[in-house]
C-alpha positions in Angstrom: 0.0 0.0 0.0 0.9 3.7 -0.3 2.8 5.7 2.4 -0.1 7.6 3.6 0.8 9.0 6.6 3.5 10.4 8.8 4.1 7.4 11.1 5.0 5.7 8.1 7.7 8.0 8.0 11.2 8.7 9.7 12.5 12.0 8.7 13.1 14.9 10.7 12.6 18.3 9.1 14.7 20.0 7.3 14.5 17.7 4.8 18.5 17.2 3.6 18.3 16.3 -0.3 20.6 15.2 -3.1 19.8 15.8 -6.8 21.1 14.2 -9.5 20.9 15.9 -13.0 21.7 19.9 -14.0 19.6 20.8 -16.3 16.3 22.6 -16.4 13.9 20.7 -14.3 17.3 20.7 -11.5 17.4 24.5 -11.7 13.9 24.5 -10.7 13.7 22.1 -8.3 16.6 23.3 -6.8 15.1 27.5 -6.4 12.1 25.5 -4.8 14.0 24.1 -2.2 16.0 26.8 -1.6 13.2 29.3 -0.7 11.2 26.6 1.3 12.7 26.3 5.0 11.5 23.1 5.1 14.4 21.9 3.3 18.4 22.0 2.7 19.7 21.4 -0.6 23.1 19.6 0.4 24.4 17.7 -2.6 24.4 17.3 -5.9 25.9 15.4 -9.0 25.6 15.9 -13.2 26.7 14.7 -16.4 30.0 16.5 -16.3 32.3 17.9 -13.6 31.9 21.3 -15.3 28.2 21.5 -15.0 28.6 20.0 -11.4 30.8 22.3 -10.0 28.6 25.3 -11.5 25.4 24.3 -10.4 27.0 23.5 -6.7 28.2 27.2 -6.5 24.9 28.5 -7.9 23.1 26.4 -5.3 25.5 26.4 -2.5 25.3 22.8 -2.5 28.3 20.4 -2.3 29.4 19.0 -5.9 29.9 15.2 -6.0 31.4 13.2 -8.7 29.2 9.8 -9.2 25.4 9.5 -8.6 26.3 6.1 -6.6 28.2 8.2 -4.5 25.6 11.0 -4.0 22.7 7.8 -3.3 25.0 6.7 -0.8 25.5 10.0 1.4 25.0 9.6 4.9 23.7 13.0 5.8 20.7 12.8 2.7 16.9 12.1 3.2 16.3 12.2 0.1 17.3 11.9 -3.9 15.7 14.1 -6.6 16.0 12.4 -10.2 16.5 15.0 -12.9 18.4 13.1 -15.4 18.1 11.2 -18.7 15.1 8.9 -18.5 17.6 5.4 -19.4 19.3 6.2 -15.7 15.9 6.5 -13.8 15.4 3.3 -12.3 19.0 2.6 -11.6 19.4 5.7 -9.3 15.9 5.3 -8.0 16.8 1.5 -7.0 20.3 2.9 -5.6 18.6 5.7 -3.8 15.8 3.2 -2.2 17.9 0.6 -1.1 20.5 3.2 0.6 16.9 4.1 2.6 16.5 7.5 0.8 13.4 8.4 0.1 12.9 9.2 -3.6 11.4 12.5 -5.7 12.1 11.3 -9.5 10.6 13.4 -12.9 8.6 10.8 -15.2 9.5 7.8 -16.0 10.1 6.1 -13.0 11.8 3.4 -15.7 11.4 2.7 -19.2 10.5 -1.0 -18.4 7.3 -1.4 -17.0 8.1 -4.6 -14.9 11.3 -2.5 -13.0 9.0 0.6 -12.5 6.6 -1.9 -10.6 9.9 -3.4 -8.7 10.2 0.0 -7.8 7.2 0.4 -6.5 7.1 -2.6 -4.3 10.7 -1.9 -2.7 9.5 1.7 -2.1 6.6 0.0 0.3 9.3 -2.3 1.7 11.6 0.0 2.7 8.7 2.4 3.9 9.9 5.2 1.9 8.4 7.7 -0.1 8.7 7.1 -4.2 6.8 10.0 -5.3 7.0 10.1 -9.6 6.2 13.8 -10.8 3.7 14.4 -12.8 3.3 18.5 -13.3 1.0 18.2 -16.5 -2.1 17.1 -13.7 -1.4 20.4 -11.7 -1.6 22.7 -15.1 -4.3 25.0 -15.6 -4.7 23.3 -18.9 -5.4 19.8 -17.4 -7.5 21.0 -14.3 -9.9 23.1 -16.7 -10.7 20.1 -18.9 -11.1 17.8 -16.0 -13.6 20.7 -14.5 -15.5 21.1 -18.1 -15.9 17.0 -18.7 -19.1 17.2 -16.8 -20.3 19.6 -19.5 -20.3 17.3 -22.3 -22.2 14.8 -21.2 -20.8 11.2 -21.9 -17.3 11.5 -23.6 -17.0 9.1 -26.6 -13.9 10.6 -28.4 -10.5 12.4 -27.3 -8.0 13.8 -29.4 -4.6 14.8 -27.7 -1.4 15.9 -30.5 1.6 17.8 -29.9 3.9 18.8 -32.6 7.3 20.5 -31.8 9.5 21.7 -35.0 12.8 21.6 -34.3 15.6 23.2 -36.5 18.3 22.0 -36.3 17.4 19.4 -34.1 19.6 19.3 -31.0 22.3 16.4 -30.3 20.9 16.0 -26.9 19.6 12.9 -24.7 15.7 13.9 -25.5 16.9 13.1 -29.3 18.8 10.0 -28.5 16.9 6.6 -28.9 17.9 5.2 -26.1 18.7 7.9 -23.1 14.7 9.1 -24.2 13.0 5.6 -24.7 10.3 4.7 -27.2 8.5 8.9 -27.4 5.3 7.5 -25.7 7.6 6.4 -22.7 9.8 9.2 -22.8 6.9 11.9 -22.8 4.8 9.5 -20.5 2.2 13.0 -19.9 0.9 12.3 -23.4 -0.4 9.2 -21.9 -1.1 9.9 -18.7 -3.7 13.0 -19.5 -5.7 10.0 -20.9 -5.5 7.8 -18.5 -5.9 9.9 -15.5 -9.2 11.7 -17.2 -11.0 8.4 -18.6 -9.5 5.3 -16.9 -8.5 2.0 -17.9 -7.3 1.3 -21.1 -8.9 -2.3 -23.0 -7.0 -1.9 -26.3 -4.0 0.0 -27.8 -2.7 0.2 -31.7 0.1 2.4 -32.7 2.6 3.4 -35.5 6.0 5.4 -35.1 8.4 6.5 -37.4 11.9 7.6 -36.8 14.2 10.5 -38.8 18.1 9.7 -38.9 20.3 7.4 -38.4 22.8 6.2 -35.9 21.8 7.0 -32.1 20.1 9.8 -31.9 17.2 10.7 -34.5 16.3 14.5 -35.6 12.6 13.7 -35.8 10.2 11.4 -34.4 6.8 11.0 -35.1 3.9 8.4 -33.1 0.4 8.4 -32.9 -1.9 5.7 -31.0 -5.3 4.5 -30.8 -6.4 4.1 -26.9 -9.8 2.2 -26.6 -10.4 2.5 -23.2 -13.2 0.1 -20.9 -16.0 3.0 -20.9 -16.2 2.7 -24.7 -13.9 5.9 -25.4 -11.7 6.1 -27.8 -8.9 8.2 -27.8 -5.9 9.5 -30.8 -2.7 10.7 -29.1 -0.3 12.1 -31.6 3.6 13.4 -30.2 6.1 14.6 -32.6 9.1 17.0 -32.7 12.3 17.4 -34.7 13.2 18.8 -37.9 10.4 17.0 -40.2 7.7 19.5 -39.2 6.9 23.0 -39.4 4.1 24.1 -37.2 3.9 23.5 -33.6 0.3 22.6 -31.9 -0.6 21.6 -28.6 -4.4 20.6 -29.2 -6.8 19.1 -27.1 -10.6 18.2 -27.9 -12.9 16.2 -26.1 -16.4 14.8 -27.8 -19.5 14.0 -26.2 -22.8 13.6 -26.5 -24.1 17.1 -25.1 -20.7 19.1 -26.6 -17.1 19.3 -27.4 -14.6 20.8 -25.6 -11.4 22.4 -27.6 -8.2 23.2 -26.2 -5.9 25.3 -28.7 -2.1 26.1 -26.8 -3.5 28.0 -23.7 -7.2 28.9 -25.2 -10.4 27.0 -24.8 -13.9 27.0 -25.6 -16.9 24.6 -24.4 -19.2 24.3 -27.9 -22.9 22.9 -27.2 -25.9 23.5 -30.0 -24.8 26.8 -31.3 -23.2 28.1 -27.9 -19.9 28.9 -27.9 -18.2 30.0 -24.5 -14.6 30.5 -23.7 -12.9 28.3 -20.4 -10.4 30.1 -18.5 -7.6 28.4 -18.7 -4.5 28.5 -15.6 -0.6 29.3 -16.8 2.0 26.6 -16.8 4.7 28.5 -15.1 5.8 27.4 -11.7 4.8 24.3 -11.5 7.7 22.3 -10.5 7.3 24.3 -7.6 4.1 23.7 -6.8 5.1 19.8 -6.9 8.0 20.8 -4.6 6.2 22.4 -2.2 3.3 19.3 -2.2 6.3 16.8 -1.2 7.6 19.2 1.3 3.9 19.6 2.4 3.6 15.8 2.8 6.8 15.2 4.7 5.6 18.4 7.2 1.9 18.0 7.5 1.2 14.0 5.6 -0.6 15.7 2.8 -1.8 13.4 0.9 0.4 14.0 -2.8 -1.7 14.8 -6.3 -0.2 11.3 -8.0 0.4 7.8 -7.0 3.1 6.0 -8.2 1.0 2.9 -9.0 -1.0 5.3 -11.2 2.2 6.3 -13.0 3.2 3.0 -13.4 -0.3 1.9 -15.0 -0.3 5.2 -17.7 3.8 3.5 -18.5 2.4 -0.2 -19.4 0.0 1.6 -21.7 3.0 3.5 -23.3 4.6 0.5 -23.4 1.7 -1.2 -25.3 2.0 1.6 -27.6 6.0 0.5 -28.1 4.8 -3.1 -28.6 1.9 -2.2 -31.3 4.1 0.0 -33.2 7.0 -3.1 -33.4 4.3 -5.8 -33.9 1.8 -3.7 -36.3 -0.6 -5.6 -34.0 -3.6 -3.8 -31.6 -2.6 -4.5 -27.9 -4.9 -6.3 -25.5 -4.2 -4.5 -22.2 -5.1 -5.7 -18.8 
């Protein structure tokens, strides 16, 4: 079961964390720590010694030179993952088994199977394993979940992000196997779904990759979700050089109107009624998920995501990965 409440826990505040990874999710996890009191940024480690050393000054945090030594530090609580998504579950096992309590971005693993590992050593060891998920706090996300009633009974979803990309960048999110199959990698674009309409009965996909060697400069895949309520669902993610005009689109049918998300906008459509849905920014919400951990460890807050439900929105990805090798539709459990 999940870590509910504070007797499950043994930490003492100031909460003393590590973070592994440098790059733009770090930097923000690491201005939301430092201007909570409720915790001390102590350590932390990244790809290179350059970038270590820099972000240790920035942060006035102590620079070390392997993640298995920063897992391992006596004086840490806990381990915040900010690094290529191939690493994940190896410095979340590390981390776990060293009795640190874990705060890792999506996924918690590529693999399905070791995510769920994960989870069950988390509940052994009696330590938190909480997998962000910031997309669930957006005001994009909360306004659709708040407009569903609207619509009556939802039959059809349609979810697509495109990101053009010129040149396309030599970095880990373009690399086929520090990113994992673009479903995985980008787990939100499946988890919006899941976490809006439930389980998932059948999945068929197709992906198709630009480049060769390691790393790709476009990737395009689009899937078919049938879920158990009878909706059916198109999720489309793609970015890299290949396209040319970037959307972030989400509409919603049902059988009393349509809802229609366009970037930031949207707009509830019934009979011949059009009205506009406020919609909340996306700014500042890695510290928003911050400040729910911190809230948890301080007050036993219940968080805004299970792991369990994290893991469940991976093994649909996953399916997706297995459709688009197979060309076969997916039975899911």
């Amino acid at each position: 079961m999940p870590i509910n409440n504070l007797s499950d826990l043994s930490v003492e505040l100031p909460l003393r964390l590590g973070i592994v990874g440098t790059g733009f999710a770090a930097r923000l996890r690491a201005e939301a720590l430092q201007a909570d009191e409720r915790s001390h940024l102590l350590a932390v480690n990244g790809h290179t010694p350059e970038k270590t050393n820099e972000f240790a000054q920035t942060y006035n945090a102590s620079p070390i030179d392997h993640w298995q030594k920063l897992v391992q530090h006596p004086d840490l609580d806990a381990v915040v993952i900010c690094t290529i998504n191939r690493d994940h579950s190896a410095i979340a096992r590390a981390a776990l088994e060293a009795n640190k309590h874990v705060i890792i971005e999506y996924p918690l693993a590529l693999d399905p199977q070791e995510a769920k590992s994960l989870i069950a050593l988390a509940q052994a060891k009696s330590k938190l394993l909480h997998v962000e998920h910031i997309e669930l706090l957006g005001g994009l996300h909360q306004a659709l979940r708040q407009s569903l009633p609207e619509i009556g009974n939802a039959f059809y979803a349609r979810y697509v992000t495109i990101a053009p990309k010129r040149p396309a960048p030599r970095r880990w999110t373009y690399h086929r196997e520090l990113f994992g199959f673009p479903f995985s990698g980008a787990l939100s674009r499946i988890h919006r779904l899941t976490d809006l309409f439930g389980s998932v009965a059948t999945v068929s996909c197709q992906s198709r990759y630009w480049g060769t060697g390691d790393y790709f400069t476009a990737c395009l895949c689009t899937a078919q979700l049938r879920f158990h309520n009878g909706l059916i669902a198109e999720v489309t993610y793609g970015k890299g050089e290949v396209f040319w005009q970037s959307l972030r689109n989400f509409e919603v049918h049902g059988d009393k109107g349509t809802l229609l998300f366009e970037g930031d906008e949207g707009t509830l459509i019934r009979d011949e009624e059009t009205t506009p849905i406020e919609v909340g920014g996306r700014r500042g919400l890695f510290g928003k998920d911050t400040g729910m951990v911190l809230d948890y460890f301080s007050e036993g807050t219940p968080l805004y995501v299970s792991p369990e439900a994290s893991y469940y929105a991976l093994k649909i990805a996953d399916a997706a990965r297995q459709s688009a090798a197979t060309g076969e539709t997916i039975k899911c459990d």
